[in-house]
N, C-alpha and C positions, 0 to 999 in steps of 0.2 A: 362605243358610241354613248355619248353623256344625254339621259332623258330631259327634257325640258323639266323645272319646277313648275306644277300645276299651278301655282300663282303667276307664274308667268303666261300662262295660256287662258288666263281670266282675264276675262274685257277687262276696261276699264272701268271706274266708277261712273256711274249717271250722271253724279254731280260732285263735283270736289271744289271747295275754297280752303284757300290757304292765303291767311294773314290781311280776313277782311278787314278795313278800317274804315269807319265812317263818323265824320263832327258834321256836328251842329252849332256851327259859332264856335265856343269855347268848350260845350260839351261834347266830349268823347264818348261817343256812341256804343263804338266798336272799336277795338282796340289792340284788334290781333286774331281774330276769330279763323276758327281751320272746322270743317265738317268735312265729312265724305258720308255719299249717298247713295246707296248698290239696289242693282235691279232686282228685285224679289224680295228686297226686304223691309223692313219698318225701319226705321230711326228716330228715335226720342228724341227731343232737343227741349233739355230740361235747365233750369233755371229759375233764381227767386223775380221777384217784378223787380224789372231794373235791369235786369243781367243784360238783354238786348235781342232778346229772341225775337219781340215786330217787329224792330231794325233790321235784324239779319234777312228774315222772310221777307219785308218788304224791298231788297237790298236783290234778292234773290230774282224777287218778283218784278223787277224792273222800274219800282215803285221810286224808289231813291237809289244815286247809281253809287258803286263801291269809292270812297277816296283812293283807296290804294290797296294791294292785294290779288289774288290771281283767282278768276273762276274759269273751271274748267267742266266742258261739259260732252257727255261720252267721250272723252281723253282728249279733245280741243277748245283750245283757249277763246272763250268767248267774253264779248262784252255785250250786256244785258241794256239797251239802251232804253227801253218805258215796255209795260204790260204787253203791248202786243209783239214785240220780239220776245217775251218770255212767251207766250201762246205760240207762238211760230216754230219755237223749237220742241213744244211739245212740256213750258212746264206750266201748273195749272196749280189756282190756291183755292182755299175753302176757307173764308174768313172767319170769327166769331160769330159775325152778323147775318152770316148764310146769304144776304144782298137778296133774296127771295121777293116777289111779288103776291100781295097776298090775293090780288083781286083779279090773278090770270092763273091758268092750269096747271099741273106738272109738266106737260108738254111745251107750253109757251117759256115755261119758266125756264127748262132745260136748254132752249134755244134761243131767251133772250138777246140780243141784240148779232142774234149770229142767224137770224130767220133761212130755210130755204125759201126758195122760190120758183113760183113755175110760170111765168113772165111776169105779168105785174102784180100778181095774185101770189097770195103764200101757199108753198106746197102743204099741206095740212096732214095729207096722208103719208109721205115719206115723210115728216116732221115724228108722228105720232106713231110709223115702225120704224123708226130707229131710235127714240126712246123706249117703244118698248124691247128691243132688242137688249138695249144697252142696260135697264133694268133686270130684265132674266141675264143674263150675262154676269149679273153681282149678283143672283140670287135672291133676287129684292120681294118676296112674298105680301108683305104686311100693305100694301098700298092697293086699295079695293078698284080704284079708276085710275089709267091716268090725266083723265080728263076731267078728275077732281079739284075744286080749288085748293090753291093750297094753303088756303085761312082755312080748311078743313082739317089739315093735316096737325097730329101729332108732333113736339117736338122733335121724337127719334123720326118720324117721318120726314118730316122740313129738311134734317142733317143726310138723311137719304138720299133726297133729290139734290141737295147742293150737292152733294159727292159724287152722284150720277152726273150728274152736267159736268163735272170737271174730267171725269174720264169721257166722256161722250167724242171728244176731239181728240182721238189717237194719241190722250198724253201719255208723258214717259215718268214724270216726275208733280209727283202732286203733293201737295202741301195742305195741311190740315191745323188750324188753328183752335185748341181747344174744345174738341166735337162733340163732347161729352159733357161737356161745364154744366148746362141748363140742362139736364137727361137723371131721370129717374133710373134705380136700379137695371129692369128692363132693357128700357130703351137704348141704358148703357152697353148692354151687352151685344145689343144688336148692331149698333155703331162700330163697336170693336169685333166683333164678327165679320160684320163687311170692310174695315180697313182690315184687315188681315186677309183676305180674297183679294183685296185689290194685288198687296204684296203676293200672292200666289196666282197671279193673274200675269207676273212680271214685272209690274210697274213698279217704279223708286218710291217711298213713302216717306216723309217725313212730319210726325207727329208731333205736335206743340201740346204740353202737358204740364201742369201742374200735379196731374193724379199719378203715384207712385204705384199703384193697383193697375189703372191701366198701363201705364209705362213696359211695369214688368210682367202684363200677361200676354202682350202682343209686338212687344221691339223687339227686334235681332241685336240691336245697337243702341247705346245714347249716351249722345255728344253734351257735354254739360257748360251751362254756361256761367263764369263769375265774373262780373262787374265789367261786362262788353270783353272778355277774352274765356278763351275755350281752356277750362279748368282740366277736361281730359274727353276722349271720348272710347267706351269700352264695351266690350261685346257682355251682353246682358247676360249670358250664362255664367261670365268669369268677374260678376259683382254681386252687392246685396245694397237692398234699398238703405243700409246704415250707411254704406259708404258713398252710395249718389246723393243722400241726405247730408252728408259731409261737404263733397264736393260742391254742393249747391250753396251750402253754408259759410263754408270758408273758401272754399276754392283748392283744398285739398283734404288727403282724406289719409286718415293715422295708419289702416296698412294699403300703400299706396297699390289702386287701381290704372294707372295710368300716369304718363310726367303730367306735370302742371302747365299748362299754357302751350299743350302740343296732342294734339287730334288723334289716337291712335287707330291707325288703319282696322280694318276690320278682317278678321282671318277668314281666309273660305271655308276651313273648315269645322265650324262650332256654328251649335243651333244652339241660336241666341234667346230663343222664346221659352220663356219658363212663367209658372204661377205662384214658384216659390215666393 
């Protein structure tokens, strides 16, 4: 009796595109782009300004819809038609700009435009346990209230609370753009502390980076991007920041980590997180 291949008895990925494309008039956007995105773990999605990585997340996000290309999500074929079917399905983004209000709470802020209610009135106090639920749940220690404003709060704080709200809704797949950019040494770490609990928490992660430091102290994987097509994507244990530096650079890389312009799957078996 023949045993099944344990990659065959692994779900499917959380999120898979293969051969996104997207113009803008006469500019090519995207141009062939392939990710794949597994539950529990980080993935990098690295690239110089230009490569198409807003495009893609926003592509993702239901923000701009794909020209042509397949997105697949936990192993069926979806089309992402605006922001609130990517909410529906459980995927959630964390932009540069965190979209934070500064002149309502951590609790308000977590629930913007998603308020409960208990008739006409907001429910306040299920609002405010289940942010703090969803807070200890990440571990989240550093935030004194959370009934503080958050013109109070600390940059790493601010990146805190957007990231809390985006898991707050049973997401599966959340996306982080840049969460660290504006973050002092510290606060850095505390950022990457908590995305790495999210990925150990279950949930798909994918990491928008310029920083090669945090890329390779907390992805499992990352997908690289050149000039709107997918240079390679490879498990972070079986490269070095010379070679993602390469692939970001030219688009390929002298001892080759991956084909060019083709997504490589990610293997179940290799722990991709290193601080080499």
């Amino acid at each position: 009796m023949t045993t099944p291949a344990q990659s065959d008895l692994a779900p499917p990925p959380t999120l898979e595109v293969r051969g996104g494309r997207k113009n803008f008039g006469a500019v090519h956007a995207l141009r062939g782009v392939d990710i794949v995105a597994r539950a529990g773990e980080v993935t990098a999605l690295v690239g110089d300004n230009g490569a198409g990585k807003s495009t893609l997340i926003k592509c993702i996000a239901g923000i701009f819809p794909f020209d042509a290309g397949e997105v697949r999500y936990e192993g069926e074929t979806v089309h992402i038609s605006d922001p609130g079917a990517a909410n529906d399905i459980g995927i959630e983004v964390v932009y540069q700009d965190l979209a934070l209000c500064d002149n309502l709470d951590i609790v308000h802020n977590m629930f913007l435009g998603r308020e409960l209610r208990k008739g006409f009135r907001l429910d306040e106090a299920a609002m405010e346990t289940r942010a703090a639920e969803v807070l200890a749940s990440l571990s989240v220690r550093t935030v004194r209230s959370i009934r503080q404003h958050v013109a109070s709060l600390s940059g790493g704080q601010r990146q805190t609370v957007a990231i809390a709200r985006a898991v707050l809704w049973n997401s599966k797949l959340v996306i982080l753009d840049e969460p660290t950019a504006a973050l002092g040494v510290a606060q850095t770490e505390q950022v990457l502390q908590l995305v790495r609990r999210l990925a150990d928490a279950g949930l798909a992660v994918v990491l928008v980076s310029h920083n090669m430091n945090d890329v390779f102290e907390v992805a499992d994987s990352i997908s690289v991007l050149y000039l709107g097509q997918t240079a390679a994507q490879v498990r972070t244990a079986d490269t070095s920041r010379a070679e993602v530096i390469e692939l970001i650079t030219s688009g390929s890389a002298v001892a080759p980590v991956g084909a060019p312009g083709t997504a490589q799957p990610a293997t179940d078996n290799a722990n991709g997180s290193t601080t080499a």
